[in-house]
N, C-alpha and C positions, 0 to 999 in steps of 0.2 A: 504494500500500500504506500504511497505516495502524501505526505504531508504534504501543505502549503502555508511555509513561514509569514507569508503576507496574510492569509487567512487565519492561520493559527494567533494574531494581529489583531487585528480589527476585519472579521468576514462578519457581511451584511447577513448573510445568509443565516449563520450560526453554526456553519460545519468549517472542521479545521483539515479536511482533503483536499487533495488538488482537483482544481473542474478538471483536469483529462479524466481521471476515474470517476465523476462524477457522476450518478445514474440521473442529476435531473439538470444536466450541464446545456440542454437543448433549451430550456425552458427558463432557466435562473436569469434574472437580469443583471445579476452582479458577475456572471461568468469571464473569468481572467482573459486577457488578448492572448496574452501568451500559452497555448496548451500546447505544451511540448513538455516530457520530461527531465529535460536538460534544462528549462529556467531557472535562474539565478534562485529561485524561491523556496524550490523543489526538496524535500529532506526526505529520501529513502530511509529504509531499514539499516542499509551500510554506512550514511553521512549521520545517521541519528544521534547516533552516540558524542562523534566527534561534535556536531553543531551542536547540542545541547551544553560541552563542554566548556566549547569557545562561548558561548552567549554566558553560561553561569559559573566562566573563572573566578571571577569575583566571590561570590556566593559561596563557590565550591573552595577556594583559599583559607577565605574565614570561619566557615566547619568544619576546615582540616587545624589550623592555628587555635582555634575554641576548643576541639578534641584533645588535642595536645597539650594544652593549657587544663582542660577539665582532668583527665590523666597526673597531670604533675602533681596539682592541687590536691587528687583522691589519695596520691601515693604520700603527700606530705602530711593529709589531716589522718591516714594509719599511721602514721611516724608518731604527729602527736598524742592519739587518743593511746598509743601502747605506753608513752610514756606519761601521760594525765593516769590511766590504768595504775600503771606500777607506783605512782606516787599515791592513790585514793587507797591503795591495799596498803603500802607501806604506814600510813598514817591513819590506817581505819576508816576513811571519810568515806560513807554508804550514799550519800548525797551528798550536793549543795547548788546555789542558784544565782548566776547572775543576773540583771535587770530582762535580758534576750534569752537566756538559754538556762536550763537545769540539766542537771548532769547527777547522775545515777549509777552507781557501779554495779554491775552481774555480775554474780560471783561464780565461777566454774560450776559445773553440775555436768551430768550424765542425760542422755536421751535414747531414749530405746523407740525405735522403729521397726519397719517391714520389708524384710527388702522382697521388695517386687518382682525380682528377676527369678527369684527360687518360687516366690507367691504363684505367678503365671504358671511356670511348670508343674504347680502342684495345685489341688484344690485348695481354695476359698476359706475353707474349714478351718483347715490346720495352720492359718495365717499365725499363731498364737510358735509354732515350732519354730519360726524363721524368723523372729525376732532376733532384735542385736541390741550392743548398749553401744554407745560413743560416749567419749569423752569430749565436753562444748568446753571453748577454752574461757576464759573470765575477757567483758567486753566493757564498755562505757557506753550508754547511752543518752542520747543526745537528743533534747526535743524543742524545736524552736518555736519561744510563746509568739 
């Protein structure tokens, strides 16, 4: 199928195709002069990807430099919360709160699950055999007022 950049634009019509593939291209009065599929306008399946690129560098930059920035920032607030963590156990502190945020220590514990991959192979029933325990490690939680 055949886009049209000028349509996909501003088309009176309301369809973003090219009038060559047009089925009401006989009849539309907005139908382009140019129906050839080599017009400047023209965005196949093979130029899609590339024109879509070139048009949203911009766009496409700054959610690559956002991600990478959002990344850094996640790997720095684990950096801090392990060591907010170790200072709230070192000195007992189970809570406290400033004007923006409360902060709340978990304290390590155990979780017992299913694991599903032996569940599926066997019946339903005996879901109770195929439990497991884990060890959850100690977290801070963070809730912003």
């Amino acid at each position: 199928m055949i886009k049209c950049k000028q349509a996909m634009e501003n088309s009176a019509c309301g369809k973003d195709c090219c009038c060559l593939e047009c089925e009401e291209k006989e009849t539309c009065k907005d139908v382009c002069s140019d129906l050839s599929p080599d017009c400047g306008d023209a965005v196949t399946e093979e130029t899609a990807l590339a024109t879509m690129k070139q048009e949203a560098a911009a766009v496409i930059k700054v959610i690559a430099d956002l991600t990478l920035q959002k990344k850094q920032i996640e790997d720095q607030e684990k950096s801090m919360r392990e060591k907010l963590r170790e200072a709230m156990e070192k000195y007992g502190v189970k809570s406290f709160e400033t004007p923006e945020i409360k902060f709340t220590y978990v304290a390590p514990t155990t979780r017992t699950t299913i694991d599903s991959t032996k569940l599926k192979k066997d019946l339903p029933d005996v879901a109770a055999k195929y439990s497991k325990t884990s060890k959850v490690s100690a977290s801070v939680k963070i809730t912003v007022k």
